[in-house]
Each structure stands twice: as structure tokens, then as C-alpha cells.
C-alpha positions as CSV (number, residue, x, y, z in Angstrom):
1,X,41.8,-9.3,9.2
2,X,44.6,-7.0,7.4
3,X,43.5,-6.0,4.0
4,X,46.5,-3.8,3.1
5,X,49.3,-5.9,0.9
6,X,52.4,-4.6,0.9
7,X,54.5,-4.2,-2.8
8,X,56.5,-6.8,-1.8
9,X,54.0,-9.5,-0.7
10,X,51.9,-8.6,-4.0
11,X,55.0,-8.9,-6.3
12,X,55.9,-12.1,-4.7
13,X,52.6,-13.9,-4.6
14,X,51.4,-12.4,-8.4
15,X,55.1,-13.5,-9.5
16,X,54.7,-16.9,-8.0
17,X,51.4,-17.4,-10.0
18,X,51.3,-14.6,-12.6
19,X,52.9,-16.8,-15.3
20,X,49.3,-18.3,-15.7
21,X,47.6,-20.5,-18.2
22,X,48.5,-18.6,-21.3
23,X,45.4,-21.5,-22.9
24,X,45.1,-22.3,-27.1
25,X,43.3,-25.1,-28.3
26,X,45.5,-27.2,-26.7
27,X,43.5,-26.7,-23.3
28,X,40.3,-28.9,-24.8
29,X,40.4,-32.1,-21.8
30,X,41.9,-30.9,-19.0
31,X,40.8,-32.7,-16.0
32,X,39.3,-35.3,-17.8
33,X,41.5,-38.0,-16.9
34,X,40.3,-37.8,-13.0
35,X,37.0,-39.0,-12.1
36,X,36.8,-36.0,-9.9
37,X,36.9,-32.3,-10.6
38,X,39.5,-30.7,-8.7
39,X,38.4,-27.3,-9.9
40,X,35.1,-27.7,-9.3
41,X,34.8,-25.8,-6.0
42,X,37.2,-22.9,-7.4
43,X,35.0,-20.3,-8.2
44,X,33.3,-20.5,-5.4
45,X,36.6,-20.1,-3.4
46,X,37.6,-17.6,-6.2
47,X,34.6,-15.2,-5.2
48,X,35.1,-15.2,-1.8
49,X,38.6,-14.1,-1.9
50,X,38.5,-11.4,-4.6
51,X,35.2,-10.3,-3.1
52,X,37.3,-10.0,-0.1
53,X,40.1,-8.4,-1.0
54,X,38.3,-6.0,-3.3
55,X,37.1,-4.0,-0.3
56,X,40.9,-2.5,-0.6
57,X,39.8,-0.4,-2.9
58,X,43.1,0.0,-4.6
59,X,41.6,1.3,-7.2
60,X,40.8,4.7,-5.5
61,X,44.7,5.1,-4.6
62,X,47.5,3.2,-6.0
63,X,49.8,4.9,-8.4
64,X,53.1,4.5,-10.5
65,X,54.1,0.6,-10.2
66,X,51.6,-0.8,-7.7
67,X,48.9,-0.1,-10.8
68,X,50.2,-3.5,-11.8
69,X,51.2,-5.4,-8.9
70,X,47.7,-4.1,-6.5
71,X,45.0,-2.8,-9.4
72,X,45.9,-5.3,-11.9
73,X,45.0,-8.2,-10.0
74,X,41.6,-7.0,-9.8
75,X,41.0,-6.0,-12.9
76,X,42.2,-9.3,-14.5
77,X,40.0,-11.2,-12.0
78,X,37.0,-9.0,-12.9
79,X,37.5,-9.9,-16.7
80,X,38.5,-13.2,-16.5
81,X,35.3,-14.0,-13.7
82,X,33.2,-12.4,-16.6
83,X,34.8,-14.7,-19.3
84,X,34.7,-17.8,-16.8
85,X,31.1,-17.1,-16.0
86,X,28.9,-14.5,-17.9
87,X,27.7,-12.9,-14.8
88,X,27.6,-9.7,-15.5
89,X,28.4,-8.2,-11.9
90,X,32.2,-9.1,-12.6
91,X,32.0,-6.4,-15.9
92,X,30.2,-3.9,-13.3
93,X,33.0,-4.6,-10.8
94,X,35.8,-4.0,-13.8
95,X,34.2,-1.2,-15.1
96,X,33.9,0.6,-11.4
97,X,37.9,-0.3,-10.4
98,X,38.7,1.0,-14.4
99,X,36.8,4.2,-13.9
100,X,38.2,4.7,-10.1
101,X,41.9,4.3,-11.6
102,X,41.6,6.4,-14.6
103,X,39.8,9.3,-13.4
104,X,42.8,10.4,-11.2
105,X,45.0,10.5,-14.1
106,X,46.9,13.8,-14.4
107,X,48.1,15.9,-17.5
108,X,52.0,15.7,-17.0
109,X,54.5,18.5,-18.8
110,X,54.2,16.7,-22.8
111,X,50.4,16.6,-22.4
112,X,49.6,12.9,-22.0
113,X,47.9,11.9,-19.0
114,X,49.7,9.7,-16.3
115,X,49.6,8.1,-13.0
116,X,52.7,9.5,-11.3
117,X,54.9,8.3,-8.1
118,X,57.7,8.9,-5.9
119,X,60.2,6.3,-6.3
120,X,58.0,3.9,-8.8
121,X,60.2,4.7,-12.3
122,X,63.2,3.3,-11.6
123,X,66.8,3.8,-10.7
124,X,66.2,7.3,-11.4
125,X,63.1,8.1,-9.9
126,X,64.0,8.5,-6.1
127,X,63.4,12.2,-5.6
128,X,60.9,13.0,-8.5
129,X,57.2,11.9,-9.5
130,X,57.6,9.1,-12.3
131,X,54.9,6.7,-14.3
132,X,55.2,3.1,-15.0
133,X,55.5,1.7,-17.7
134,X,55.1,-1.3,-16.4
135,X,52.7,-0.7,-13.9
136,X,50.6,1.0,-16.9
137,X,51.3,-2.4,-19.4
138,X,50.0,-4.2,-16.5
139,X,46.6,-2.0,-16.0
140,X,46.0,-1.6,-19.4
141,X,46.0,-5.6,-21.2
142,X,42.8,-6.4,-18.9
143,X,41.0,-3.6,-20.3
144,X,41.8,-4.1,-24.0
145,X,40.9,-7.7,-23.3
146,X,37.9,-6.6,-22.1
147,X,37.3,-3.7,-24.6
148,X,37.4,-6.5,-27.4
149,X,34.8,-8.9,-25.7
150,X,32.3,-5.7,-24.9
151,X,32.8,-4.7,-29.0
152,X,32.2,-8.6,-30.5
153,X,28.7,-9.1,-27.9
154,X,26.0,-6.9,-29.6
155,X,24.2,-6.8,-26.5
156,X,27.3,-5.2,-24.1
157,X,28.4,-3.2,-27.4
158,X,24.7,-1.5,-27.0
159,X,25.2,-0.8,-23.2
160,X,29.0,-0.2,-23.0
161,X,30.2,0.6,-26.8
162,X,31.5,4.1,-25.8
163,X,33.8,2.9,-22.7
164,X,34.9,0.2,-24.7
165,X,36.0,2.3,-27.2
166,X,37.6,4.9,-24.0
167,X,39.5,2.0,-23.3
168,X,41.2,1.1,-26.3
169,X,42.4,4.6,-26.9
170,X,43.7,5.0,-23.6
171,X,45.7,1.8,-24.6
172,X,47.1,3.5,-27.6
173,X,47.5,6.8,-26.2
174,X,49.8,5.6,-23.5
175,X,51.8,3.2,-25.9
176,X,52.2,6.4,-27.7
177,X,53.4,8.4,-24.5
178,X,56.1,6.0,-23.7
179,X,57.1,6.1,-27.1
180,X,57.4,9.7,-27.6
181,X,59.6,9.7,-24.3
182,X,62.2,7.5,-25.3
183,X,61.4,4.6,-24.0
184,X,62.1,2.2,-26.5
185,X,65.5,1.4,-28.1
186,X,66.5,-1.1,-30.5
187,X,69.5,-3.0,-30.4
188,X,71.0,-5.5,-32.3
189,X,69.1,-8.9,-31.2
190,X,65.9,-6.4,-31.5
191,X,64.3,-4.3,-29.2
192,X,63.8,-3.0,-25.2
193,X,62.0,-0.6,-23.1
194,X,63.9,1.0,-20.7
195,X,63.2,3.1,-17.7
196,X,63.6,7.2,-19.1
197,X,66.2,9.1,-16.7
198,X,63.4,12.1,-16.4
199,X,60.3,12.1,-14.1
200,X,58.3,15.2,-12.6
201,X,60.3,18.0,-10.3
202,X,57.7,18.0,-7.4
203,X,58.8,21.5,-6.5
204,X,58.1,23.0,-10.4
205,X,55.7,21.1,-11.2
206,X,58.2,20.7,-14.8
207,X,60.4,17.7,-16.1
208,X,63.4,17.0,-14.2
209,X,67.5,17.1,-15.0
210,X,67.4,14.5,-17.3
211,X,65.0,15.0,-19.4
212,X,67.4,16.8,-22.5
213,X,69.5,13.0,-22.3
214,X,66.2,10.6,-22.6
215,X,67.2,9.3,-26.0
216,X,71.0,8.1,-24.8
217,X,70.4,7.5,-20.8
218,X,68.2,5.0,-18.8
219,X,67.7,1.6,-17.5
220,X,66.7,-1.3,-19.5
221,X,63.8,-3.5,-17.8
222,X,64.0,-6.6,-16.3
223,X,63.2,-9.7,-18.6
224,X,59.7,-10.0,-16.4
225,X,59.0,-6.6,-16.8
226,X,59.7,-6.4,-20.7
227,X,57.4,-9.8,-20.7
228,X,55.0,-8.2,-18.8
229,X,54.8,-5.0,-21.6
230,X,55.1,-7.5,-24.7
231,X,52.2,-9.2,-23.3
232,X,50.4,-6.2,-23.1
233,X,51.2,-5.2,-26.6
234,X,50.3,-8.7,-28.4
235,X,46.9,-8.1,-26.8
236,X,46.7,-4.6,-28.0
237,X,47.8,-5.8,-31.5
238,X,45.0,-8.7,-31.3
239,X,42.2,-5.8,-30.5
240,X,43.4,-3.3,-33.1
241,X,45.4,-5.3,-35.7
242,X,48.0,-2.3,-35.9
243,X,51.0,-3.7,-36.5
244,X,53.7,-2.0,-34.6
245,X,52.3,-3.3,-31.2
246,X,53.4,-7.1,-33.0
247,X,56.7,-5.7,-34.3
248,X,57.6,-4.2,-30.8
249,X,56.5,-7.5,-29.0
250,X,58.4,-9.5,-31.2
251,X,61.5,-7.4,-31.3
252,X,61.6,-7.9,-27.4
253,X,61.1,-11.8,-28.1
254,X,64.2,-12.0,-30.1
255,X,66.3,-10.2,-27.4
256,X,64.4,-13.2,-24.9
257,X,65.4,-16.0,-26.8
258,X,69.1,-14.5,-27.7
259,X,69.8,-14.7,-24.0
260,X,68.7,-18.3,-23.2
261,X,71.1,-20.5,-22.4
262,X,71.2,-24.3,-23.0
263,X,72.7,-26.5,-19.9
264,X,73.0,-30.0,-19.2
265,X,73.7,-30.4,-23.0
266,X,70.7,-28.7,-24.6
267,X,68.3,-30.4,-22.3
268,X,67.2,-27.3,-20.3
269,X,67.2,-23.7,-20.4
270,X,68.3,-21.0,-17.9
271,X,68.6,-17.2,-18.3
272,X,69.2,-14.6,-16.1
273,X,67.0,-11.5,-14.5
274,X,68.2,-9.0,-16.3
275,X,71.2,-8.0,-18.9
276,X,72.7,-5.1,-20.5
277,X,71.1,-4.2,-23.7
278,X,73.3,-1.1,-24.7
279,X,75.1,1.8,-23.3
280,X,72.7,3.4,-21.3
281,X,73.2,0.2,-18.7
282,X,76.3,1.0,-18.0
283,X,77.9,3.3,-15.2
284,X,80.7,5.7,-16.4
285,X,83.4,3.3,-14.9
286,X,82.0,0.7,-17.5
287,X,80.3,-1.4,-14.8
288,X,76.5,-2.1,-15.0
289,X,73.7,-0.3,-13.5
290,X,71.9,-3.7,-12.3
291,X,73.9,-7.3,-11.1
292,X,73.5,-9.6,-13.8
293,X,72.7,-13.0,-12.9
294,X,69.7,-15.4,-12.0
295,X,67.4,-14.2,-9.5
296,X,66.8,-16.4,-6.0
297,X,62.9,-15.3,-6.8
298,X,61.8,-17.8,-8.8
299,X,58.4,-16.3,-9.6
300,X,60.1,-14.1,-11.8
301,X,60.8,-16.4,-14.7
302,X,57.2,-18.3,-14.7
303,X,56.2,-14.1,-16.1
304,X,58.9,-15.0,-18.4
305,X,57.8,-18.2,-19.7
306,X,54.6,-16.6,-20.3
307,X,56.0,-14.3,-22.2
308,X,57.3,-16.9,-24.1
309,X,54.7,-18.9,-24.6
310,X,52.3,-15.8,-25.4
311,X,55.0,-15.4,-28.3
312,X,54.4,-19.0,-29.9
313,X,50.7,-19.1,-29.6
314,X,51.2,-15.7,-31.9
315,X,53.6,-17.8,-34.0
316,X,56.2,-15.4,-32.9
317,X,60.2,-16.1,-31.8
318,X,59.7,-19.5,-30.4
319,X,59.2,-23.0,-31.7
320,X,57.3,-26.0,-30.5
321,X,61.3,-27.1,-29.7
322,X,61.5,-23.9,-27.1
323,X,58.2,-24.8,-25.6
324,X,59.4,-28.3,-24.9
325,X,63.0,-27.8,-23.5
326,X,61.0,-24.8,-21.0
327,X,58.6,-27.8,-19.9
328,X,62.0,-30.2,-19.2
329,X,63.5,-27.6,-17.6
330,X,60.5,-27.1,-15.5
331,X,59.2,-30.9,-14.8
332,X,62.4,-32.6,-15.2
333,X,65.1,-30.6,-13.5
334,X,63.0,-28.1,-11.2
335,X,60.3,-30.4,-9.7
336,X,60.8,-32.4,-7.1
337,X,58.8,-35.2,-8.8
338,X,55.7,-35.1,-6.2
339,X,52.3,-33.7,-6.8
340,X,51.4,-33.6,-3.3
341,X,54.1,-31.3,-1.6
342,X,55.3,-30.2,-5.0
343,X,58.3,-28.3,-4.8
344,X,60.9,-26.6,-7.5
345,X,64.3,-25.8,-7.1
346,X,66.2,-22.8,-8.8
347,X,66.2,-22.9,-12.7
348,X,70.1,-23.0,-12.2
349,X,70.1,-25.5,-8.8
350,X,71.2,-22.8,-7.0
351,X,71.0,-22.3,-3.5
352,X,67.6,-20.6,-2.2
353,X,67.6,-17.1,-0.7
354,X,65.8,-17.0,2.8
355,X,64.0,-14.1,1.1
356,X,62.3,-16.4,-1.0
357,X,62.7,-19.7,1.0
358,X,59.1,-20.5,-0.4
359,X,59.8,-19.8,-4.3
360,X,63.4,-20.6,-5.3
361,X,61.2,-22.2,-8.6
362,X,57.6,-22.3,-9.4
363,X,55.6,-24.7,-11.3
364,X,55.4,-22.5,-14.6
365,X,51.8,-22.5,-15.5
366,X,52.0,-20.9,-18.9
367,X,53.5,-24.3,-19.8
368,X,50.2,-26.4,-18.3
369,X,48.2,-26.8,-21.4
370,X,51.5,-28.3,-23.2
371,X,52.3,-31.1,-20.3
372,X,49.5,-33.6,-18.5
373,X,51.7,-33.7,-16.0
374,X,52.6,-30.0,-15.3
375,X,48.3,-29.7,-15.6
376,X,48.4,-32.2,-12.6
377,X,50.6,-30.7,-10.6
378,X,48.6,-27.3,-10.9
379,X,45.7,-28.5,-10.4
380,X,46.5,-30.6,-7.5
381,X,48.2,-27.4,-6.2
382,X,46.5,-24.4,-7.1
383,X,44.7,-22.2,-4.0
384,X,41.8,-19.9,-5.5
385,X,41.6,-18.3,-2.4
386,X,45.2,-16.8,-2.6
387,X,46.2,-13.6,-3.8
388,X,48.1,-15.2,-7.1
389,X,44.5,-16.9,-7.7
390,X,42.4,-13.9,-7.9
391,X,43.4,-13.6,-11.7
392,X,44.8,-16.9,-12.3
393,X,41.8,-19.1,-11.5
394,X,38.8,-17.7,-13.6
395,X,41.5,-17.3,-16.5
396,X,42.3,-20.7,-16.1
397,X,38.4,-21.8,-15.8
398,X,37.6,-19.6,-18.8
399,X,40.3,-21.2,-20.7
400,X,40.0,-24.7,-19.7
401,X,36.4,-24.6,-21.5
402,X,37.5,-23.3,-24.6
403,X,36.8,-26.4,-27.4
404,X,39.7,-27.6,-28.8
405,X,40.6,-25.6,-32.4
């Protein structure tokens, strides 16, 4: 059986289900209207896979942007399994793949410590070592999750106190890094992070040409990506309560909800993949860097609608109003209005790409604990034995148990 997943296939199949059960009191119920469990064999199916697929060992050698698309997975599946189950083999598991991936961190030319790559910055990372920001964001939010569990249970604060702690530093040390690069900008709607137009000369060892223009060049992320890092920051504001990681997250929110668009007249939403925030996205001619348009991978935009819905559980950017036109864009214009053989269209009714024949639209799970219908649909749907599932089903299981608040 092939173990290896390619970028690609991970980015599809995490995209596809990625934009997972973002659960708040809401949740209490779920499944109680069938007289049968659908869930109730997940976690066994759940173990098997991740259990699996953890003999990968990713952990031992991924760098740059597969730190999110092949470590994360893990690593969210670890915590989540803990938080799902209390068995404390999943922590050991976490803490193993953490300590596998960090230790082979290196000290790059400002001093902070990174995880460098051919090719994984960006547009201008083809012939020099870069990190990832996103790949980073991605790494990090499991163990500041987890960091915050370990620190409120007296009996895992006894036993792992100090790597909780490690943790959370690292989190704040590499917002920090990013930061001190350049990374972020702020613009009128708010605020992006953008990939810097510097990485590491592999012949010197030094920064490469670029580096003096960090604070006017770059690339602005994707709308999944910046999702993806606000995500990471709410959780790193929940842990530590400092409030620029809010401020940042929320400043990236307001750029999110200036570009929605309303269609059908104000029934549904639609955005697109990515847009120029500032100068730095555009080429000399005045053209931009990146096409600008919807993307044919659907999986994309259920990140996004986490994002979004991460942002009003904080009581941040977006209103019970938002929440519903996502889940009528999603149920009533995407869906193909069958729970067996469920099926979603573009989130503009374009035509699909044969490069993601499977995913033109996805169900957008972040919305489930806001629709009984969207719940039944997932849960009629879901496979815990996929690669999307190794994080999505114990965080959906841990969060589906939550009492209502």
C-alpha cells in the first residue's frame, strides 16, 4: 500500500474537508434526531487510518509548506483524538511528531529559527531556501491548542508543564519572525500577510536579492491561506490573551468580508481566490502577479468559511446575517439537494475543472452546527477513514459533546 501523499493530493483532500466543524454551543444535539448513531463507528475507523498513515513519518522530513498540508494533519488528529477521547496515547503521539518537527529547525541569517524549502515561499522562492508562513500557522494552532489544555489539567501540567510552555513561545516567537520580516501590511479595508520577496541563497548560506525591498515587494496570500493564519492567530490570542494576535485576525476579517459579493439579489455570497491588496501585487506593466477570479477547487473556500465562522464565534467581522447567507449559498444554491450522493456545484455555477472534477463545491462544514440539514448531509457523508478525516472526525466528536452554553 503507498504511504507517500503527494502536495497536491494532501492539499486537495485537507481543502475538501479542512473547513471543519468550527463547534460553539450551538453543537449540543447533534445526531439526536436519528434513532441511530451515524458516528458511532468513527473513531474506530478514525484510528485505523491515522494509525495508518502515521507510519509516514512526516514528521521526521517535511519542510517549508508541506508542514501544514502533511504534519499538520497529524498533529491536529493527535490533539483532537486526545480531546475526543482522553486517551492519553494520542498526547504521546502529538508530543513525538511536535518534537520530531521542531528539532530540525535551523537558525536562519536574523536569528529565528525556521523550517526552510526550495520552492515552498512563494512566487519568489524558486531558486532560494524559504519558510512558510503558512505552512508554520498551520503546524503551530494544534500545539497552542494543545499547550492550553496541558496548562488548565493539573495532572498533564505536572507531567508536561515545561513543553507546554516550549510550545507557546515557539508560537510567539515565529509570529514575531514573520513580523519583523515584513510580512504583514495594512491596507485600507485592514490587514494581509504576504509572501516576503527574500529567502536563503543556498550558495552563501546569507539572505537573497530581495531582501533590502521586503517592506514594498511581495505577494499577498490567498484568501485560504490568510484564513488559515487568522485561524492560527485567534487561537494564539485565546491561549495568551495578547491582543495583537485578535487585532491582526480581525484586520484580515475585514479585508474577507470587503470582498464578498452578494448575487442573486443578496441571497448568496461568492468571492474569489485571491485579490490584490496593494502595490506589491502588481507587475511593473500594472498587471497582477496572480489571476483574479474564483477558483475551479472548491475546497478552497470551505477554509474560508471557517475562517469566517472562527471570526463570529470570537464576535469578530461577521454577523449572524453572514453566517446565514454562507449556509444559503451553500444548501440552497451549491447542493444538489440529496444526502445520499450529495454533490455541490461551484459557488459561482461555473463550470468544473477536470482537475477537480470531484470538488467543484464542498459541503462547508464550518457551517454544520448552524444548519440541521448541512449536519445531515455531513454526517451521512463523512469518511473517517480518509485523509480529510484524520483531523476532522475527532474534532468533530470532541465538539459534538460539548454541552450546550
Amino acid at each position: 500500500m503507498r504511504t507517500r501523499m503527494t502536495r497536491r493530493e494532501a492539499m486537495r483532500d485537507t481543502a475538501a474537508t479542512l473547513g471543519a466543524v468550527a463547534f460553539g454551543g450551538a453543537a449540543a444535539g447533534l445526531g439526536a434526531e436519528a434513532e441511530a448513531d451515524p458516528t458511532k463507528d468513527w473513531l474506530r475507523r478514525w484510528e485505523k487510518k491515522i494509525l495508518d498513515s502515521a507510519r509516514s513519518r512526516y514528521c521526521d522530513k517535511e519542510t517549508g509548506e508541506e508542514i501544514g498540508w502533511l504534519i499538520s494533519p497529524f498533529l491536529n488528529g493527535f490533539a483532537y483524538g486526545y480531546l475526543a477521547t482522553g486517551d492519553a496515547k494520542w498526547l504521546d503521539l502529538l508530543l513525538d511528531w511536535a518534537d520530531a518537527w521542531l528539532k530540525r529547525g535551523v537558525k536562519e541569517p536574523d536569528g529565528y529559527i525556521g523550517w526552510p524549502k526550495a520552492g515552498s515561499g512563494g512566487a519568489f522562492s524558486r531558486d532560494m531556501l524559504a519558510d512558510s508562513l503558512l505552512g508554520e500557522a498551520m503546524g503551530l494552532q494544534p500545539l497552542a491548542l494543545i499547550a492550553d489544555t496541558i496548562l488548565k489539567t493539573p495532572a498533564l501540567k505536572a507531567k508536561h508543564g515545561a513543553k507546554a510552555e516550549e510550545f507557546i513561545r515557539l508560537n510567539e516567537q515565529v509570529f514575531e519572525k514573520w513580523d519583523s520580516r515584513s510580512a504583514w501590511r495594512e491596507v485600507k479595508e485592514g490587514g494581509v500577510w504576504v509572501v516576503p520577496p527574500f529567502g536563503i541563497d543556498p550558495k552563501t548560506g546569507k539572505w537573497s536579492e530581495g531582501y533590502e525591498q521586503r517592506k514594498a515587494d511581495g505577494f499577498s496570500h490567498p484568501a485560504n491561506k490568510q484564513n488559515f493564519i487568522a485561524c492560527w492567530l485567534i487561537t494564539l490570542h485565546d491561549v495568551t490573551k495578547k491582543p495583537v494576535y485578535k487585532e491582526r485576525a480581525e484586520k484580515w476579517w475585514k479585508v474577507m468580508k470587503a470582498r464578498l459579493r452578494t448575487r442573486d439579489d443578496g441571497k448568496y455570497y461568492v468571492w474569489n481566490y485571491w485579490d490584490p491588496a496593494g502595490p506589491w501585487d502588481h507587475k511593473p506593466d500594472g498587471s497582477t502577479k496572480h489571476w483574479v477570479g474564483v477558483h475551479p477547487n472548491g475546497g478552497y473556500y470551505g477554509i474560508d468559511v471557517e475562517g469566517m465562522v472562527t471570526a463570529f464565534e470570537h464576535g469578530l467581522v461577521f454577523t449572524k446575517a453572514d453566517i446565514d447567507r454562507l449556509i444559503a449559498t451553500n444548501r440552497d444554491f451549491m447542493w444538489n439537494q440529496k444526502v445520499q450522493g450529495a454533490a455541490f456545484q461551484r459557488i459561482d455555477g461555473g463550470q468544473p475543472d477536470k482537475r477537480w472534477a470531484k470538488t467543484p463545491g464542498v459541503l462547508w462544514t464550518a457551517l454544520v452546527p448552524y444548519d440541521a440539514t448541512l449536519r445531515k448531509v455531513f454526517e451521512a457523508t463523512h469518511d473517517p477513514g480518509s485523509w480529510g478525516g484524520l483531523s476532522a472526525t475527532p474534532r468533530y466528536l470532541a465538539r459534538r459533546a460539548k454541552p450546550a452554553t
